[in-house]
C-alpha positions in Angstrom: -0.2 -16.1 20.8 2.2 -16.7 23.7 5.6 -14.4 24.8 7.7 -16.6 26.3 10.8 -15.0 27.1 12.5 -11.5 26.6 16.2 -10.8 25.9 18.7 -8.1 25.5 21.2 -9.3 22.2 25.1 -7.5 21.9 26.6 -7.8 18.1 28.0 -6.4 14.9 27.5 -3.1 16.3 24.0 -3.0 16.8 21.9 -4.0 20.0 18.8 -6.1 19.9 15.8 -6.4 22.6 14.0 -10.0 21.2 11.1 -11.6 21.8 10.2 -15.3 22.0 6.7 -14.9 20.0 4.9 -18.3 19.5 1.6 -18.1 17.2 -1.2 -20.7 17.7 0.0 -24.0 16.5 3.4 -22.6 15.5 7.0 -22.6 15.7 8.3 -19.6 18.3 9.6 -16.8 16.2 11.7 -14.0 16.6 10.6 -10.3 17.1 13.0 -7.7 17.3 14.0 -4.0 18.1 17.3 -2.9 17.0 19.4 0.3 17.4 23.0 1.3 17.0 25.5 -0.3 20.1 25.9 3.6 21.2 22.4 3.8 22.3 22.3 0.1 24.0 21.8 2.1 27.4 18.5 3.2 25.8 17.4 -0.5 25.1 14.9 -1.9 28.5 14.2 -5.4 28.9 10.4 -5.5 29.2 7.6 -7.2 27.8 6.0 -3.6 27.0 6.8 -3.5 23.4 5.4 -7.2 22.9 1.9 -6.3 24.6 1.7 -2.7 22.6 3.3 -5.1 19.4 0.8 -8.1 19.3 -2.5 -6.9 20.8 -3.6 -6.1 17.5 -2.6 -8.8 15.5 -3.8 -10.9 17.9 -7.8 -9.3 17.6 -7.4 -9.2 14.2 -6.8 -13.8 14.3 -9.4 -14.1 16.8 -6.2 -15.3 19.2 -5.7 -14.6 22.5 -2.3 -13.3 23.9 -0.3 -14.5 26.7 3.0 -12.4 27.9 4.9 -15.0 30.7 7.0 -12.0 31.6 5.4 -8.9 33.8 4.2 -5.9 32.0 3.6 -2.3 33.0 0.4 -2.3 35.9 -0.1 1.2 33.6 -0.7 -0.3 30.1 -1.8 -3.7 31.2 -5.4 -1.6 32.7 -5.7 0.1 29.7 -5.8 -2.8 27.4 -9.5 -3.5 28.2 -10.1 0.0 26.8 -8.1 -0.5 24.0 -10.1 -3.5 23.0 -13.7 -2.0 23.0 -12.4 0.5 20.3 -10.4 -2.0 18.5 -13.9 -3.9 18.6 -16.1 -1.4 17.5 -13.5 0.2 14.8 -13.1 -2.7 12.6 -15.9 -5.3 12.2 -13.5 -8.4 11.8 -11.9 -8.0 14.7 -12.7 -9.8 18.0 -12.3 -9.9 21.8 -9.7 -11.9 22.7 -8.5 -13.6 26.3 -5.0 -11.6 27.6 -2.9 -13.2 30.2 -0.7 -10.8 31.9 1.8 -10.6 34.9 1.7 -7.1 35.9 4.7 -6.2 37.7 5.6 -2.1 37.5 9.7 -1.3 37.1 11.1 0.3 40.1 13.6 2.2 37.3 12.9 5.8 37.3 11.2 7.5 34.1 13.7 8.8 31.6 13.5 12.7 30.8 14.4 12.0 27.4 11.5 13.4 25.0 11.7 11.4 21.6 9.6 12.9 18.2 8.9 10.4 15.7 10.4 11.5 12.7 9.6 10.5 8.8 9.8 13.5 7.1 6.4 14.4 6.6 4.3 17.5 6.9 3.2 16.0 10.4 6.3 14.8 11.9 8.2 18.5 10.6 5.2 19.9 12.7 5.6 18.4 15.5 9.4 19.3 15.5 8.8 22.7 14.8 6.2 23.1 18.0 8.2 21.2 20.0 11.7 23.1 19.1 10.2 26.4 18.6 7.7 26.9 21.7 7.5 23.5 23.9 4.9 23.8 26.4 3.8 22.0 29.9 2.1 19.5 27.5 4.7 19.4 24.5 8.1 19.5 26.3 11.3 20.1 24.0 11.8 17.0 21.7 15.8 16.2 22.9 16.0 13.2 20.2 14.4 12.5 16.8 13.6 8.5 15.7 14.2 6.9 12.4 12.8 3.8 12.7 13.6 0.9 9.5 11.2 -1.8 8.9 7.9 0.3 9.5 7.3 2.8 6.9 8.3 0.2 4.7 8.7 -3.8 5.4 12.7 -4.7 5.1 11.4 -7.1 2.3 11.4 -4.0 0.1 13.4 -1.2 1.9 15.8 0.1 -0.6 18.0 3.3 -0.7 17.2 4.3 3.4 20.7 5.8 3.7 19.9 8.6 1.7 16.9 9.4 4.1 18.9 8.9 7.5 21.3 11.3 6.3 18.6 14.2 5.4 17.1 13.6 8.7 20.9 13.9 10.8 20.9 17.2 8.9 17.5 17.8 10.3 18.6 16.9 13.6 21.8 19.0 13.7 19.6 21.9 12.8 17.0 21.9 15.8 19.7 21.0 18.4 18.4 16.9 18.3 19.9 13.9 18.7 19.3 11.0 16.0 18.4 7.6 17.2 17.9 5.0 14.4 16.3 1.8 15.4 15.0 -1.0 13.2 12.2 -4.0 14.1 10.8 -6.6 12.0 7.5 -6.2 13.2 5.9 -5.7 9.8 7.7 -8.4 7.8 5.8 -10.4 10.9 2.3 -9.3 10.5 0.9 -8.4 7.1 -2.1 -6.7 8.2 -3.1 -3.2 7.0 -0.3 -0.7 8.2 -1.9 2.5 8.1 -5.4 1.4 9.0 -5.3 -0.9 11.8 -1.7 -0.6 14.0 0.9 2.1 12.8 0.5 3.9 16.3 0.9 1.1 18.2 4.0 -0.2 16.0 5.6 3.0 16.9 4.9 2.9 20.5 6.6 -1.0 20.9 9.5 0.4 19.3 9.8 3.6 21.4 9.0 1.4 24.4 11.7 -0.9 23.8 14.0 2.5 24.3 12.2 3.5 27.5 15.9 3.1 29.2 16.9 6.6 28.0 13.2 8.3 26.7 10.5 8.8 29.0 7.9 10.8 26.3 7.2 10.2 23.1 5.3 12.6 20.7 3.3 10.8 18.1 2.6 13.2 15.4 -0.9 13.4 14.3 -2.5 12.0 11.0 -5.6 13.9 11.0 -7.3 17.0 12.8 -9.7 16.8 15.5 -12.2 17.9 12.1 -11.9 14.1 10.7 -11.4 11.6 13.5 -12.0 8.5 11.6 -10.4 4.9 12.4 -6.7 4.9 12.2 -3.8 3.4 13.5 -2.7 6.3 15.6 -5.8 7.9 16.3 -6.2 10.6 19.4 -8.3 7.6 21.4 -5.6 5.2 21.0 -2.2 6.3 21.4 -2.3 7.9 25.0 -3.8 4.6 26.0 0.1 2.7 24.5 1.5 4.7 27.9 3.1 2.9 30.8 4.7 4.3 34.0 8.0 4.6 31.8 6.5 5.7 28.5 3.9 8.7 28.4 2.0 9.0 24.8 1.9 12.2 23.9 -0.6 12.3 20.3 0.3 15.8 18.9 -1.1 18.0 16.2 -4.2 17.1 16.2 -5.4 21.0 16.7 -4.3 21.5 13.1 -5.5 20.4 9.6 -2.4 19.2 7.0 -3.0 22.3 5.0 -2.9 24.0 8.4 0.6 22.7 9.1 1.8 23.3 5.9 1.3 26.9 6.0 2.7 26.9 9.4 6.2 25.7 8.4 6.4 27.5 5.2 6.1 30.9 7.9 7.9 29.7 10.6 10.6 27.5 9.0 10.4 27.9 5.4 13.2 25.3 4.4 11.7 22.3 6.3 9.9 22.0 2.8 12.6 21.3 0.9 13.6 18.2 2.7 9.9 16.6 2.6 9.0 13.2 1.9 5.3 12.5 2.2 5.7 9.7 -0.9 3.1 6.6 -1.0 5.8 4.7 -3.5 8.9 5.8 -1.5 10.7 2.2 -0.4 13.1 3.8 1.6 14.7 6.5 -0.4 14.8 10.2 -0.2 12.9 11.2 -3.0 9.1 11.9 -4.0 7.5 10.2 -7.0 5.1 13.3 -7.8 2.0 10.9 -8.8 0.8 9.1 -5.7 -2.2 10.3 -3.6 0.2 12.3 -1.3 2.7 13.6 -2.9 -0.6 15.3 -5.1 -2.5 16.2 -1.7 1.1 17.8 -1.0 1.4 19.5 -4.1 -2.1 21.1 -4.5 -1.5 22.4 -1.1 1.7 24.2 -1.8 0.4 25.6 -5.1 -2.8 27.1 -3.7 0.2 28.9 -0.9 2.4 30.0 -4.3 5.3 27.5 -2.4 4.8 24.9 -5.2 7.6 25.7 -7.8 10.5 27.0 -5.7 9.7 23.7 -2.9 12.5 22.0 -4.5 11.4 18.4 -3.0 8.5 17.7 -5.9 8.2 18.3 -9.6 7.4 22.2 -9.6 3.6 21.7 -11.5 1.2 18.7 -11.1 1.0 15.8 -13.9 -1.3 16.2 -17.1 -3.1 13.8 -15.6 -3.6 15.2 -12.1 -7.7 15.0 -12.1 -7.3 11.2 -12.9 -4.4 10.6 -10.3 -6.2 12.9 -7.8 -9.5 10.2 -7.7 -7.5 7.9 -5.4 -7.6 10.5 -2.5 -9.9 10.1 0.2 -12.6 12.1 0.5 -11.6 13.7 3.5 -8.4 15.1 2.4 -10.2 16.5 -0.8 -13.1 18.3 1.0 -10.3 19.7 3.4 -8.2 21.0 0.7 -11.5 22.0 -0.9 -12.1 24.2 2.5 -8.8 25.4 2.7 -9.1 27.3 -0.6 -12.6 28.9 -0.1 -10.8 30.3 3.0 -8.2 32.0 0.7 -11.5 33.7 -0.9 -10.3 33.5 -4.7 -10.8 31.5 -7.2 -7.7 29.4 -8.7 -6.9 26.5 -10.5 -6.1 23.9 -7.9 -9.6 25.0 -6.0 -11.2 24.4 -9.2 -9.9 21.1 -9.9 -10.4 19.8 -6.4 -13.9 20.9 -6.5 -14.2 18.8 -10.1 -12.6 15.7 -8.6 -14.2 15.8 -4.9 -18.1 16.4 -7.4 -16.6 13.3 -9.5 -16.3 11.3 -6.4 -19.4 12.1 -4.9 -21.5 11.4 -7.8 -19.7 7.9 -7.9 -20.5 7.0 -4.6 -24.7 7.9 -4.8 -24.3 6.4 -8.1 -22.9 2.8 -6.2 -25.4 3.1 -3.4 -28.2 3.2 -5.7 -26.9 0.3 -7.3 -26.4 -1.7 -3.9 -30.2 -0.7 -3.2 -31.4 -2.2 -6.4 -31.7 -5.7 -7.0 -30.9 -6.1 -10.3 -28.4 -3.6 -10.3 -26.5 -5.2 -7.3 -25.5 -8.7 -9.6 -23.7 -6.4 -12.0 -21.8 -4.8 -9.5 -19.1 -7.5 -9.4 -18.6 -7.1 -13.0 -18.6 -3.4 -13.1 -15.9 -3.4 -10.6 -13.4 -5.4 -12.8 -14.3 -3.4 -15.8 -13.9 -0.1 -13.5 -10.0 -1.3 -12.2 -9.2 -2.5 -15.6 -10.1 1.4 -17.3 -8.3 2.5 -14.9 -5.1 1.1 -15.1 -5.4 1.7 -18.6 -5.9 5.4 -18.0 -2.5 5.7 -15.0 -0.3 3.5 -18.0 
C-alpha cells in the first residue's frame, strides 16, 4: 500500500486533510479527515495520520506500506516496536516492509489537550479526572472530540445529531470546547474495530488536528487487572506519539465498575447522559439488551443507581441470564469481584456468578471435546445447532 500525496481540501463548510492511498494492484483511493471550517487552523498537513491509519491494515494483508511524504522521526522509530506486538497479538498478522521519509516539523507543539469523547463510562472518566484534578501526567482536557465514521461506519450512522448535541451539553458543563471531526477510515478497511485498530483509528484522526492539540488522552478499555489484546491497549497507544502528538492512555488504574462508582460520587449526573450501547448506530439512546448496556446495568444495580439512572430501562430483561452469556469472561469475573467486595449477597451477584459458572462449564466442556477424537468431528455440527437455539432463545 503506497501514500502518494497529502492535501489540505476548503468546502461546504467543512475542511478536509486527504490522502492519496493506493492498495496493491489498485486504483488510488481517497482517505479523509474532516472537521467543521471553524477549526481548519486545527487541520496539519502530514503524513502522520496515514502511517498511524494504515500500518495495521497493512499487517493484517501481508502488504507492505510506503508513505512518499516525510513522517514524524518520533513515530516512524516506534513502528518497529509496534510491529513485534502487532505480530505476536494476532496470529494472522505479518511483518511487513515500511518505507518512510522521516523529516520532523519545525512547527511548535500545540498546548491544546483533546479527551476522546463517546459517552461511555470510560471517556466520562477520563473527563472527570482530567476536569476535576488534572495532574503533571493528565493535564486539563481544553477540548472534547466527537469523531463520525468510527464508532460506527457512515454506511450505517443514523440519528448522530442527537448525540453531538448531548455531548455540547457535556462540554458547556466542564468548561470544554467541542471539536467534531469525521473520517472514512472504517468504511475503508473492514477489519475487526474493537479488536485489532480502534486506538490507532483514533490517534490518525487526532493527528490530523495536531495544528491546534498537542495531547491527546485515550481513555482506557480495560484495567491494568485484564491486559488482553485490544485496539487501544496500554502497550500500544503511547507508541501512536510524534513530536507534535503525545499519547496519553488513561484510566487504566481503574476497573469499569471502579469508574462507575467514581462518577456516581463525584458527578452523579454524568450517568444520565450515558451511552455504552453495542446496537447504537449513531443515536443517543441505549437498547437495554446488548452485552454492554447489561454489563452497565448490573453494575448500577449492585450501586442501588439502576432505577433513577434515567439513560437505561430501570430493571434488566426477563431474559437477562440468556442475554448476559454473550459477555466476555473478563467483564463477568470483574463484576463477579466487584460484588464480593460489597460483602452481601444480592441478586445481580447471584446471577453473575450463575452465568460466569455457565460459561465456564461450557468452555471445559469444548476443550474436552477438541481433545477427543471423535468428539472433535461433531463439533462443527454442534456449533450450528448451538447459534441456531440460540437465536431461537434472543427472538
Amino acid at each position: 500500500m503506497r501514500v502518494i500525496e497529502t492535501r489540505i481540501e476548503h468546502g461546504a463548510g467543512q475542511t478536509r486533510l486527504v490522502g492519496l492511498v493506493q492498495a496493491d494492484g489498485g486504483k488510488p483511493e481517497e482517505l479523509h479527515f474532516s472537521v467543521d471550517s471553524r477549526f481548519q487552523h486545527f487541520l496539519h498537513r502530514s503524513a502522520d495520520p496515514f502511517l498511524c491509519a494504515l500500518l495495521i491494515p497493512c499487517m493484517h494483508a501481508g502488504e507492505s506500506l510506503q508513505i512518499d511524504e516525510p513522517v514524524s522521526v518520533r513515530l516512524a522509530n516506534q513502528v518497529a516496536r509496534l510491529q513485534d506486538i502487532l505480530f505476536l497479538w494476532h496470529p494472522g498478522f505479518r511483518r511487513i516492509a515500511v518505507k518512510l521519509t522521516a523529516g520532523t516539523s519545525q512547527t511548535p507543539r500545540s498546548n491544546g489537550v483533546l479527551a476522546l469523547f463517546s459517552g461511555g463510562i470510560d471517556s466520562f472518566y477520563t473527563l472527570l479526572r482530567s476536569v476535576k484534578s488534572p495532574a503533571a501526567d493528565v493535564p486539563r482536557a481544553t477540548h472534547l472530540l466527537f469523531i463520525k465514521g468510527l464508532e460506527q461506519p457512515h454506511s450505517v450512522l443514523r440519528g448522530e445529531e442527537q448525540s453531538i448535541e448531548q455531548v455540547a451539553s457535556i462540554a458547556n458543563q466542564t468548561g470544554t470546547q467541542l471539536v467534531v471531526a469525521s473520517t472514512n477510515l472504517r468504511d475503508r478497511f473492514a477489519l475487526h474495530y474493537e479488536l485489532y485498530y480502534f486506538g490507532s483509528a483514533l490517534a490518525a484522526t487526532v493527528h490530523a488536528l495536531s495544528g491546534g492539540i498537542g495531547t491527546l488522552l485515550m481513555p482506557s478499555s480495560h484495567s491494568y487487572a485484564h491486559l488482553d489484546p485490544l485496539g487501544s491497549h496500554p502497550l500500544l497507544d503511547p507508541l501512536w506519539s510524534s513530536e507534535r502528538l503525545d499519547v496519553i492512555h488513561h484510566g487504566a488504574e481503574a476497573r469499569r465498575v471502579d469508574k462507575t462508582a467514581a462518577l456516581l460520587a463525584e458527578w452523579p449526573e454524568s450517568i444520565r447522559h450515558l451511552r455504552v450501547c453495542l446496537e447504537n448506530n449513531g443515536g443517543n439512546y441505549n437498547c437495554g439488551r446488548c452485552r454492554k448496556c447489561l454489563r452497565t446495568m448490573v453494575t448500577l444495580q449492585m450501586l442501588g443507581a439502576l432505577p433513577k439512572a434515567g439513560c437505561l430501562p430501570d430493571h434488566l430483561p426477563a431474559d437477562a441470564p440468556v442475554l448476559l452469556r454473550q459477555e466476555y469472561e473478563s467483564w463477568l469475573e470483574e463484576l463477579q469481584q466487584f460484588g464480593r467486595e460489597r460483602a452481601e449477597t444480592s441478586p445481580m451477584l447471584e446471577l453473575v456468578e450463575r452465568v460466569l459458572a455457565w460459561k465456564r462449564r461450557r468452555r471445559a466442556i469444548r476443550l474436552l471435546c477438541e481433545n477427543t477424537p471423535l468428539a472433535r468431528g461433531l463439533l462443527p455440527a454442534f456449533d450450528r445447532w448451538r447459534q441456531a437455539r440460540w437465536q431461537k432463545q434472543g427472538s
